[in-house]
Backbone atoms as SQL, in Angstrom:
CREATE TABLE atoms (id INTEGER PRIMARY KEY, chain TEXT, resi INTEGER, resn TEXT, atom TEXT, x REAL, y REAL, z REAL);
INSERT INTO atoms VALUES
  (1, 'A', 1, 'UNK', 'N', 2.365, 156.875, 171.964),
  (2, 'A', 1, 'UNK', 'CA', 3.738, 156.644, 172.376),
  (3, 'A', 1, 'UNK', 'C', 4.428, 155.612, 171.468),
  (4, 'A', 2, 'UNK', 'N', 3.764, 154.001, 170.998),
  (5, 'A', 2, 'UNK', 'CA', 4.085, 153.631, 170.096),
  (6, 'A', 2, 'UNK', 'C', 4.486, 154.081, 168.734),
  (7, 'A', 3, 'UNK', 'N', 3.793, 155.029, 168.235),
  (8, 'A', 3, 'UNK', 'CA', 3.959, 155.241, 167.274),
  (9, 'A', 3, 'UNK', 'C', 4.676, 156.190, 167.184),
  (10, 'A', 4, 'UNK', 'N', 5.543, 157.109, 167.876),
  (11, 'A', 4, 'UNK', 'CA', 6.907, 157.790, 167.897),
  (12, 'A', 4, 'UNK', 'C', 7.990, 156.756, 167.765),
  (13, 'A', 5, 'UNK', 'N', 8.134, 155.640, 168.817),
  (14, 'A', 5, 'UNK', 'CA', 9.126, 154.480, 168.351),
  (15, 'A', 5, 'UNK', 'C', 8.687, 153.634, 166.826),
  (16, 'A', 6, 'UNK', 'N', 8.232, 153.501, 166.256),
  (17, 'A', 6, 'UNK', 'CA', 7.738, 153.222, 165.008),
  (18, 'A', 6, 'UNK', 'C', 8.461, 154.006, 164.247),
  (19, 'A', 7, 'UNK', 'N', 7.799, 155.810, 164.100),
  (20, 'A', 7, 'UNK', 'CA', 8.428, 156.488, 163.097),
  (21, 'A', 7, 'UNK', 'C', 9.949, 156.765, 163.123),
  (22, 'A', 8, 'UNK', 'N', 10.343, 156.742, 164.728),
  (23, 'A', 8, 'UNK', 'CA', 12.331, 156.396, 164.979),
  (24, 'A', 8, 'UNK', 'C', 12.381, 155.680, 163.861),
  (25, 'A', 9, 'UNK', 'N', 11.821, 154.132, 164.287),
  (26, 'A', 9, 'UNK', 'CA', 12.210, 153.109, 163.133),
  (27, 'A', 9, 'UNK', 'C', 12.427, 153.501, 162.048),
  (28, 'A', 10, 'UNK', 'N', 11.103, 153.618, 161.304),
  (29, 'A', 10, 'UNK', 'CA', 11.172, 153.947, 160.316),
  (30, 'A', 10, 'UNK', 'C', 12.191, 155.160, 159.568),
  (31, 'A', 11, 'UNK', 'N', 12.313, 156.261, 160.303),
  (32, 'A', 11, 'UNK', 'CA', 13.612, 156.497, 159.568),
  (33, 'A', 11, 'UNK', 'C', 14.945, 156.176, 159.895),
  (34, 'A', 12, 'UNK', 'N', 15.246, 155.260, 160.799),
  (35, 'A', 12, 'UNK', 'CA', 16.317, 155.145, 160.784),
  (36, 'A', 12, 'UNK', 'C', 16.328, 153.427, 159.428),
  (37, 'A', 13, 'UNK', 'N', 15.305, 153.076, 159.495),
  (38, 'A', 13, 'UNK', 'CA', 15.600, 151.633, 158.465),
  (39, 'A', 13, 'UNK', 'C', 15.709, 152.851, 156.807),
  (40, 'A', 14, 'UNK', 'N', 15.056, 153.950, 156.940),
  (41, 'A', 14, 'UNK', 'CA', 15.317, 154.483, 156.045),
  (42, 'A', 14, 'UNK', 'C', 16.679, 154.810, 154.980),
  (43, 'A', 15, 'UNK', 'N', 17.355, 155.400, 155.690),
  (44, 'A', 15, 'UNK', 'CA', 18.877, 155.376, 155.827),
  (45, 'A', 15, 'UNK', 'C', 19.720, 154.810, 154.900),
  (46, 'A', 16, 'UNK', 'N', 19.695, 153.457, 155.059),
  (47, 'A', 16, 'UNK', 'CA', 20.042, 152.884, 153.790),
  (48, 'A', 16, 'UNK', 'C', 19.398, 152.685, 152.485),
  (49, 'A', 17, 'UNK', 'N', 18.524, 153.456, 152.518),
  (50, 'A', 17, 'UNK', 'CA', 18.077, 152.922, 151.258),
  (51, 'A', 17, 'UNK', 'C', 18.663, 153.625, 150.002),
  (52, 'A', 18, 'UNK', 'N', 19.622, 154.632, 150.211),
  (53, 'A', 18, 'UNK', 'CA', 20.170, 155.452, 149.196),
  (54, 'A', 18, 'UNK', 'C', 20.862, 154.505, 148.802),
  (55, 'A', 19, 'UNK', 'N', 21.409, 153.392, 149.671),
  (56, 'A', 19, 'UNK', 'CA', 22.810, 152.840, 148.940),
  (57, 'A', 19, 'UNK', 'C', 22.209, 151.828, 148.212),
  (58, 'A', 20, 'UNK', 'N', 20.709, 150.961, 149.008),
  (59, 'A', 20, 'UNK', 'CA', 20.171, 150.017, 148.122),
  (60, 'A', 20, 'UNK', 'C', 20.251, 150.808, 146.648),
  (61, 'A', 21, 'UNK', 'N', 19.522, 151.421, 146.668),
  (62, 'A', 21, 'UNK', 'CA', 18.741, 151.638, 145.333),
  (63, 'A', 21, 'UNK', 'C', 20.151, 152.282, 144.581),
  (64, 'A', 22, 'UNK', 'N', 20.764, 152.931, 145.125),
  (65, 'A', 22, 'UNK', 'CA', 21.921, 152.925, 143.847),
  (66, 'A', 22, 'UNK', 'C', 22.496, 152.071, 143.511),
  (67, 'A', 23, 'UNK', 'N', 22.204, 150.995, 144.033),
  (68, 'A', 23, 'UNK', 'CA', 23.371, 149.939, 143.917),
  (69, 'A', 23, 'UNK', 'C', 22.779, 149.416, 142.805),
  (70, 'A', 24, 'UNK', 'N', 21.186, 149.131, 143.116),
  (71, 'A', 24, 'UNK', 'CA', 20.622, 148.327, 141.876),
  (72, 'A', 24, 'UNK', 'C', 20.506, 148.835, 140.605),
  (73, 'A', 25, 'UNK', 'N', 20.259, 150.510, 140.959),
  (74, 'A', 25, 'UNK', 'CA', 19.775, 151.347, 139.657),
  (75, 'A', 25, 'UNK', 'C', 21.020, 151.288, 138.609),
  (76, 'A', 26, 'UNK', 'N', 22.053, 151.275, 139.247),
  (77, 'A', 26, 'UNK', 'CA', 23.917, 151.162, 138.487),
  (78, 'A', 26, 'UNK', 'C', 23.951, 149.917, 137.989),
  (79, 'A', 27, 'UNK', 'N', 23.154, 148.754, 138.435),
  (80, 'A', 27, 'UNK', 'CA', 23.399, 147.248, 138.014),
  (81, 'A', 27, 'UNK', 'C', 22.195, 147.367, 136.611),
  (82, 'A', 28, 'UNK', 'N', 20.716, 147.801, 137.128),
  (83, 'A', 28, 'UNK', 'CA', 20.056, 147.910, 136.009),
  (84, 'A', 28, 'UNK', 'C', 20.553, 148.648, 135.201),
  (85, 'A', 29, 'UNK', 'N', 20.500, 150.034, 134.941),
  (86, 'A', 29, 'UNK', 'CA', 20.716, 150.947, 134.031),
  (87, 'A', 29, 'UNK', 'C', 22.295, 150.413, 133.673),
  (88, 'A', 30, 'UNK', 'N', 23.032, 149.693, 134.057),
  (89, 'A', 30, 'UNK', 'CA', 24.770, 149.522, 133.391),
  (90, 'A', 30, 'UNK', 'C', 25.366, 150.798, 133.263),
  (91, 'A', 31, 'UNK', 'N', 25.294, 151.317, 134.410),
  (92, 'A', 31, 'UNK', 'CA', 26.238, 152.768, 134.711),
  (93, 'A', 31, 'UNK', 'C', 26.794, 152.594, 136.220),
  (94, 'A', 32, 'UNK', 'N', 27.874, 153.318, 135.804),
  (95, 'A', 32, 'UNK', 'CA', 28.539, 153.129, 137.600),
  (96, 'A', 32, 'UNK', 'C', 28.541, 155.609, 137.720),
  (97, 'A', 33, 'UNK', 'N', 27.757, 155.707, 136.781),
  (98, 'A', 33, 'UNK', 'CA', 27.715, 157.526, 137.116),
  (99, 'A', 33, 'UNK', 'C', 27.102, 157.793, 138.178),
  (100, 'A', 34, 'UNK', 'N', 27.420, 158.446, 138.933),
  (101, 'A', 34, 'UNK', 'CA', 26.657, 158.587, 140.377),
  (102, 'A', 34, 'UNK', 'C', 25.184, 159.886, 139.839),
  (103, 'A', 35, 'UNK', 'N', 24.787, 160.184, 138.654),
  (104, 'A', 35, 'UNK', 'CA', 23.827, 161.068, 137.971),
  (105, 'A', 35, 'UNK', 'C', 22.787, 160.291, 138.183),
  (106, 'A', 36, 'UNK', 'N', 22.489, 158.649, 138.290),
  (107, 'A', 36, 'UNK', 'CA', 21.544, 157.960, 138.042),
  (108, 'A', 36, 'UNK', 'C', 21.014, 157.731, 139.316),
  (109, 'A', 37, 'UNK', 'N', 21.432, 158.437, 140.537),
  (110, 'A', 37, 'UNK', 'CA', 20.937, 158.335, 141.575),
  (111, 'A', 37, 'UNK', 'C', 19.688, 159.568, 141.695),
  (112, 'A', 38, 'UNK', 'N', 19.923, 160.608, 140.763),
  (113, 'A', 38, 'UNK', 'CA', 19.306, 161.943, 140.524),
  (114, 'A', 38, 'UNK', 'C', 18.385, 162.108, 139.497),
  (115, 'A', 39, 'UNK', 'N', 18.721, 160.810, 138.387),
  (116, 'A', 39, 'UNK', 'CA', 17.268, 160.944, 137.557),
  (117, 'A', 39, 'UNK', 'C', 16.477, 160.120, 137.762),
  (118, 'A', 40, 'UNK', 'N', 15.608, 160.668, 137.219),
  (119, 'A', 40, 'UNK', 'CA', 13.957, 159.818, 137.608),
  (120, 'A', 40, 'UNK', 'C', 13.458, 158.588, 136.182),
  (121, 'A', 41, 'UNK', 'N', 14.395, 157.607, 136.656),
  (122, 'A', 41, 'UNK', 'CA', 13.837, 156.846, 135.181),
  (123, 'A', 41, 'UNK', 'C', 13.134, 155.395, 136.306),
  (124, 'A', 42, 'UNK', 'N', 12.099, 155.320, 135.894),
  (125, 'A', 42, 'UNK', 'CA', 11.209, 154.560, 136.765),
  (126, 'A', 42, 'UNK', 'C', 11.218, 153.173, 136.051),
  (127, 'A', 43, 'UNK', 'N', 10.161, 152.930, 135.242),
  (128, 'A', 43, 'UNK', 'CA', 10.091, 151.771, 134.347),
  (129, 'A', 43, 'UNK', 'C', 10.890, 150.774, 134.364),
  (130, 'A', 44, 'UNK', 'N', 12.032, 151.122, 133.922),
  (131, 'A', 44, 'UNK', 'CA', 12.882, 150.023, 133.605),
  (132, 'A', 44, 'UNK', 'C', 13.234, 149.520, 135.339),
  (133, 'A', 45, 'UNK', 'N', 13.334, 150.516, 135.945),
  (134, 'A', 45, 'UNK', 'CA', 13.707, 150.348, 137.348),
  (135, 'A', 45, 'UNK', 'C', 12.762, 148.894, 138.080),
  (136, 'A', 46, 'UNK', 'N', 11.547, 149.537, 137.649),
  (137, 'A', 46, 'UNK', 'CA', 10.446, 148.955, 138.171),
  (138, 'A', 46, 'UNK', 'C', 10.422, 147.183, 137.839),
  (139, 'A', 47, 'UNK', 'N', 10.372, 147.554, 136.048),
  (140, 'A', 47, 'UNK', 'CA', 10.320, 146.651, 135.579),
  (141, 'A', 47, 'UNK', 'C', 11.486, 145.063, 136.182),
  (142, 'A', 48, 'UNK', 'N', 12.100, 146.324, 136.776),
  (143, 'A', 48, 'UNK', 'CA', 14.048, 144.843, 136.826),
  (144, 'A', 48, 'UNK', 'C', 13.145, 144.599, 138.015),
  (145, 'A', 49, 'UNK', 'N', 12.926, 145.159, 138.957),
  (146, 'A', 49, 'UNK', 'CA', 12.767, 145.057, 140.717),
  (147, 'A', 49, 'UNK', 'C', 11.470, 143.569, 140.516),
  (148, 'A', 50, 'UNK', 'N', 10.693, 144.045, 140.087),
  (149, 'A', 50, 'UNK', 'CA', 9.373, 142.800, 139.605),
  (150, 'A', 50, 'UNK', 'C', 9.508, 141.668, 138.664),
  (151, 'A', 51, 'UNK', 'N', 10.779, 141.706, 137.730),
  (152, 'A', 51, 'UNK', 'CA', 10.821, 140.677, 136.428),
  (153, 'A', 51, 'UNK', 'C', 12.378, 140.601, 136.744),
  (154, 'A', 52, 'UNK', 'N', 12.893, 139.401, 136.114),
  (155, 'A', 52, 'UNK', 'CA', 14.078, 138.769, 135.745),
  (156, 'A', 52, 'UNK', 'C', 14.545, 139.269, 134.911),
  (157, 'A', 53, 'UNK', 'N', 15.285, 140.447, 134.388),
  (158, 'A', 53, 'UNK', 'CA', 15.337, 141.201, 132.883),
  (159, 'A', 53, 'UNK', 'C', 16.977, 141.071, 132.626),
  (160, 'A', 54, 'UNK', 'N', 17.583, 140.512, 133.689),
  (161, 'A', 54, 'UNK', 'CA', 19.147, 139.696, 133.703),
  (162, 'A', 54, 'UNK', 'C', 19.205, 138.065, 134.027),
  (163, 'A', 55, 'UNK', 'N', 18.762, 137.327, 133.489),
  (164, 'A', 55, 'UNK', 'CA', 18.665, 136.224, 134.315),
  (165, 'A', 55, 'UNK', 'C', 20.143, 135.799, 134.404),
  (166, 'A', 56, 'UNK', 'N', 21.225, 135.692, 133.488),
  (167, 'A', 56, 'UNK', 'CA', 22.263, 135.424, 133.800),
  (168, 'A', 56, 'UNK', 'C', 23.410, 135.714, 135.128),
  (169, 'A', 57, 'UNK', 'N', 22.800, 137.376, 135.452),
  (170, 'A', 57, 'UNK', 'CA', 23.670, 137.928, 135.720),
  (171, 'A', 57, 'UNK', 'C', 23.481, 137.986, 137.424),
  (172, 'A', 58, 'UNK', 'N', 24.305, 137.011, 138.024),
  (173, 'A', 58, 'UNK', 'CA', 24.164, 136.767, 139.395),
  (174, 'A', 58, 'UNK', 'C', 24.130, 138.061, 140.563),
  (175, 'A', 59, 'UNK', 'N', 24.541, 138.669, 140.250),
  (176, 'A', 59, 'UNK', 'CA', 24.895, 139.870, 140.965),
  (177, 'A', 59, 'UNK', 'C', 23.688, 141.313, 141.039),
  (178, 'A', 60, 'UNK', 'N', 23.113, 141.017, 139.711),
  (179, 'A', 60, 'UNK', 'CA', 21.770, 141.298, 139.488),
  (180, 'A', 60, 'UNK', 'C', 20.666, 140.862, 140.009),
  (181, 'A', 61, 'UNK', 'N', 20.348, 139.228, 140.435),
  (182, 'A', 61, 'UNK', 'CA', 19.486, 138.883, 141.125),
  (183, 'A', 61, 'UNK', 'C', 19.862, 138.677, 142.791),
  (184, 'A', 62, 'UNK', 'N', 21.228, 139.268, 142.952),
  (185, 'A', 62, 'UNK', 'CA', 21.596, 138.671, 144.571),
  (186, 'A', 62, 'UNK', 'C', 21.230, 140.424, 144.978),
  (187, 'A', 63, 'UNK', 'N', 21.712, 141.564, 144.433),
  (188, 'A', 63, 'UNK', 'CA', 21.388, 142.695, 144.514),
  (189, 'A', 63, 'UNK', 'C', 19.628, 143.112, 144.416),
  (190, 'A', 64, 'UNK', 'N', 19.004, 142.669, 143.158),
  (191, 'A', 64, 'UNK', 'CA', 17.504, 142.537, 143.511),
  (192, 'A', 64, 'UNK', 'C', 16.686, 142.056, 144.611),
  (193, 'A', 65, 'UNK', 'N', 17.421, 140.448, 145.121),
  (194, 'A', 65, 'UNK', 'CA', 16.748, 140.414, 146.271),
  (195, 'A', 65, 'UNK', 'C', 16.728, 140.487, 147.857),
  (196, 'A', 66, 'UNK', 'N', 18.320, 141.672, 147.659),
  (197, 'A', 66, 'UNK', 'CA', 18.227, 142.171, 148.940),
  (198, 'A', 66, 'UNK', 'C', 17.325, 143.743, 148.857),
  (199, 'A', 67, 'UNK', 'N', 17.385, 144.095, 148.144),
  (200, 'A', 67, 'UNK', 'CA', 16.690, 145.375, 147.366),
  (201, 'A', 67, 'UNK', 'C', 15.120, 144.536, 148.378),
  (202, 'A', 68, 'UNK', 'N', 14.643, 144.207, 147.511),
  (203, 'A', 68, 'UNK', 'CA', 13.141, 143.685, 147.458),
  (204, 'A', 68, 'UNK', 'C', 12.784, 143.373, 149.075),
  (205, 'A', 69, 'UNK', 'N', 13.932, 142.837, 149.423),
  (206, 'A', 69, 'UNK', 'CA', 13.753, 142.152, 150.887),
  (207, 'A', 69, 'UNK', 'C', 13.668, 143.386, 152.424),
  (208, 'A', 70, 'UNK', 'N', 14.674, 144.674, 151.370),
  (209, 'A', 70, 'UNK', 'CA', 14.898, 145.593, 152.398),
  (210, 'A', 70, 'UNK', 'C', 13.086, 146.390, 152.437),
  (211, 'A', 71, 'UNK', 'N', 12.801, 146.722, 150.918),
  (212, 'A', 71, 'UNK', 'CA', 11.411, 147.022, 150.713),
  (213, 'A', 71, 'UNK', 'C', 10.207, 146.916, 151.152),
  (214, 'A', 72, 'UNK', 'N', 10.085, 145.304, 151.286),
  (215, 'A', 72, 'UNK', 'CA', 9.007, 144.464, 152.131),
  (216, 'A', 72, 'UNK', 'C', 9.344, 144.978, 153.549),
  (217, 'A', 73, 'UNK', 'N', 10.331, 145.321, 154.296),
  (218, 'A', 73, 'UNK', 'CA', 10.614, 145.535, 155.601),
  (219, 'A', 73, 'UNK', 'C', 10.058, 146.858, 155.832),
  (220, 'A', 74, 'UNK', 'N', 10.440, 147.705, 154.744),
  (221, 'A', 74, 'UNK', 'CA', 10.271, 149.243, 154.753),
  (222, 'A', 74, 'UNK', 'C', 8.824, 149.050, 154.916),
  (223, 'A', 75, 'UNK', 'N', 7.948, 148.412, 153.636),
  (224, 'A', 75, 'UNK', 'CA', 6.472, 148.592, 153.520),
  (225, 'A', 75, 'UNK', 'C', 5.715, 147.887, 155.119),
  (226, 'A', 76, 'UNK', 'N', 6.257, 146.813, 155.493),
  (227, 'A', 76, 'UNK', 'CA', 5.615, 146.396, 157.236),
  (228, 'A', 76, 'UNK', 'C', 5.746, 147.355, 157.849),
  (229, 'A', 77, 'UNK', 'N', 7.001, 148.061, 158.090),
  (230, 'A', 77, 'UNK', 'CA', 7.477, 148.955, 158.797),
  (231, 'A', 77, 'UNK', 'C', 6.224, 150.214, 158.902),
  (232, 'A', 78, 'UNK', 'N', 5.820, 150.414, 157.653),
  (233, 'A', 78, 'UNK', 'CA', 4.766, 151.772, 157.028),
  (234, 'A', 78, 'UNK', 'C', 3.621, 151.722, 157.656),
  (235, 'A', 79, 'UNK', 'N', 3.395, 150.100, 157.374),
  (236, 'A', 79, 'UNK', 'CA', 1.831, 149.532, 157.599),
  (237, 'A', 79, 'UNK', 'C', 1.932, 149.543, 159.054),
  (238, 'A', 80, 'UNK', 'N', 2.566, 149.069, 159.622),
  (239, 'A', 80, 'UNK', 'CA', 2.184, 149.322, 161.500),
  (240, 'A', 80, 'UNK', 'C', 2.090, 150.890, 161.583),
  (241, 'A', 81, 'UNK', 'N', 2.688, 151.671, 161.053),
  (242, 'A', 81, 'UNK', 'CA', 2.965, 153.037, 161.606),
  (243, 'A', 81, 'UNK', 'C', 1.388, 153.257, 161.450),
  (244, 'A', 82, 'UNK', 'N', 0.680, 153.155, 160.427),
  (245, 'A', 82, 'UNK', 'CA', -0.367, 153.415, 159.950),
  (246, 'A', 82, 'UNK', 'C', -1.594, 153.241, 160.347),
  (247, 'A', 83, 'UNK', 'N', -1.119, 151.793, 161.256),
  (248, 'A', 83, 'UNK', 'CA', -2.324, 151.183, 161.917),
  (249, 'A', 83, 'UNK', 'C', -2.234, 151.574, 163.307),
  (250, 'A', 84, 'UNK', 'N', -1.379, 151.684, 163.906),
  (251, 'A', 84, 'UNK', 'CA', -1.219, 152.401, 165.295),
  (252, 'A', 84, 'UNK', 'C', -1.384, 154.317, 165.223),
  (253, 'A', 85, 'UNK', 'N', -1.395, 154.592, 164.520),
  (254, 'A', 85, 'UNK', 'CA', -1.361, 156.100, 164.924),
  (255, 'A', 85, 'UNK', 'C', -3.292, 156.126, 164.534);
């Protein structure tokens, strides 16, 4: 029974994550094309989400660490589902 309210959760925290990740992928990659929501370029993605690869650019690290913060929620979120079912 828990773990039906869990997987609710989980997709409903899901939900947003289209807008996270476009938001950041448009800040990393320096495109505002809505195409970059559709290709698969990982690396650099990866690389920004784990490393400082803007340090100047405030909007880059205030966007990374709501990104990161929503992530960690998603991944707890996973790990209970996982351990209760």
């Amino acid at each position: 029974m828990m773990s039906k309210y869990v997987f609710i959760l989980l997709l409903v925290w899901g939900i947003p994550s289209t807008f996270f990740r476009s938001k950041f992928r448009k800040i990393v990659y320096q495109t505002d094309d809505w195409k970059i929501n559709i290709k698969p370029l990982f690396f650099k993605e990866l690389k920004a989400l784990f490393f400082n690869i803007f340090p100047g650019n405030n909007d880059y690290i205030k966007v990374r660490n709501q990104y990161r913060l929503y992530l960690v929620v998603y991944l707890f979120l996973f790990i209970i589902y996982v351990l209760i079912k």
